[in-house]
Every structure is written in structure tokens, then in C-alpha cells.
N, C-alpha and C positions, 0 to 999 in steps of 0.2 A: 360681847365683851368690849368694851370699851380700848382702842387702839392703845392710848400711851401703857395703861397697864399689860395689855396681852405682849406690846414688847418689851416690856421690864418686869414680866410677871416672875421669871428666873431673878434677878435682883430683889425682889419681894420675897421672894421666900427662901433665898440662901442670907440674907442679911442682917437673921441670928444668928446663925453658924458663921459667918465672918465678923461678926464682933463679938464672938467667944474667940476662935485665929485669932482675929487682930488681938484681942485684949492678952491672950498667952505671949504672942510676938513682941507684943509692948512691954509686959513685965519679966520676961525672961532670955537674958539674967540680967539682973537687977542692978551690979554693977561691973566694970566703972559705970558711973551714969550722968556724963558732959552733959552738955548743950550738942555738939556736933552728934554723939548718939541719940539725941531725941532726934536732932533734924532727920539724919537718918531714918530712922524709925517713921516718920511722919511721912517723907518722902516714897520711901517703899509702902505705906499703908495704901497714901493716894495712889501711885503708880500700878498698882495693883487691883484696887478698884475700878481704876479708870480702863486697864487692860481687859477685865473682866467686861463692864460691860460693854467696851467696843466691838470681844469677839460677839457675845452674845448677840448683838445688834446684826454683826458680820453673818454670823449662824443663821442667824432667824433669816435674812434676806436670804440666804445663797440655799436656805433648806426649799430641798425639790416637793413644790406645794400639793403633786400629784398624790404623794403619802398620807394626804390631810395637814390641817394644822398641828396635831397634835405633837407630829414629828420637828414639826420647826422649831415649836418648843423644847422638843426632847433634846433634837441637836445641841440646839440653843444651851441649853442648860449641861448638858456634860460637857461643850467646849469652854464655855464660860468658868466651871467650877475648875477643871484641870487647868485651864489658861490660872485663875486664882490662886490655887496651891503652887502652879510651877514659881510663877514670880514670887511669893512669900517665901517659896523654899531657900529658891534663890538669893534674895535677900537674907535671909538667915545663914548663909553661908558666907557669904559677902563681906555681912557685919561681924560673925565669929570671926573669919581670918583678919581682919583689920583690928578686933578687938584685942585679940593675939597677937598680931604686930605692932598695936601702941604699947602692950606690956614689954617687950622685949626692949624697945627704948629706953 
């Protein structure tokens, strides 16, 4: 297999499934809907990608190669996908309490 892909093979194939995420994250809820909550929105998307695959990169290096490849992968891909949800979650909590505190102004 071809290196770049076997270490981004986890980003190839979670990269529906996070732009169904992303896509729910971005339209819900719908409003208010500034400029400052898109930046948001934009900012948490990348940050969260970019999270994603540095752990995954992190995984795949530090997985113990004695288990085969296949493990590195496997590593690779459950820390990557939980590192993904944990920062989206996060951000969705983030941006409802802020969104909640601009109303109360």
C-alpha cells in the first residue's frame, strides 16, 4: 500500500461521516446566525480536523509495530475518531453557552 495513503487511510474513510458531523454542526441551530458564528463554526470545524489527524499520525507512529500493521491502523483510527467527537462536542457546548449569553444581553 502505498505510504501517504496507509497513513491517512483512517481520514479516507471517516471523511463521510465527518461531513455528515460537520454538516449537522454547521446547521444546528440555525439561528442567531452572525458572522462571528460562522467564524466559529469554521474555526472549530478545522481545529477539529486538524486534531484529528495529528492524533491519528501520533497513533499510527507510537502503535507497537510487533502487533502487525493492522493494529496501528486500528489504534490509529479509534484515537483519531474519539479525539474528533471529543473537539466537536466541545465546541458545541462552547458555542450554545456563548450563544446563550449573547441572548441574555
Amino acid at each position: 500500500m502505498n505510504p501517504f495513503v496507509e497513513l491517512n487511510l483512517a481520514l479516507i474513510l471517516f471523511l463521510p461521516w465527518f461531513l455528515v458531523l460537520g454538516t449537522l454542526y454547521w446547521l444546528f441551530p440555525r439561528q442567531p446566525r452572525h458572522a462571528a458564528h460562522r467564524w466559529f463554526d469554521v474555526a472549530a470545524l478545522i481545529l477539529s480536523t486538524t486534531a484529528f489527524v495529528l492524533s491519528v499520525h501520533w497513533a499510527h507512529a507510537s502503535a507497537d509495530p510487533v502487533h502487525g500493521k493492522m493494529w496501528q491502523q486500528i489504534l490509529a483510527t479509534a484515537l483519531g475518531y474519539g479525539v474528533f467527537l471529543a473537539m466537536l462536542t466541545a465546541a458545541f457546548f462552547i458555542r450554545a453557552r456563548w450563544l446563550r449569553l449573547g441572548r441574555q444581553t
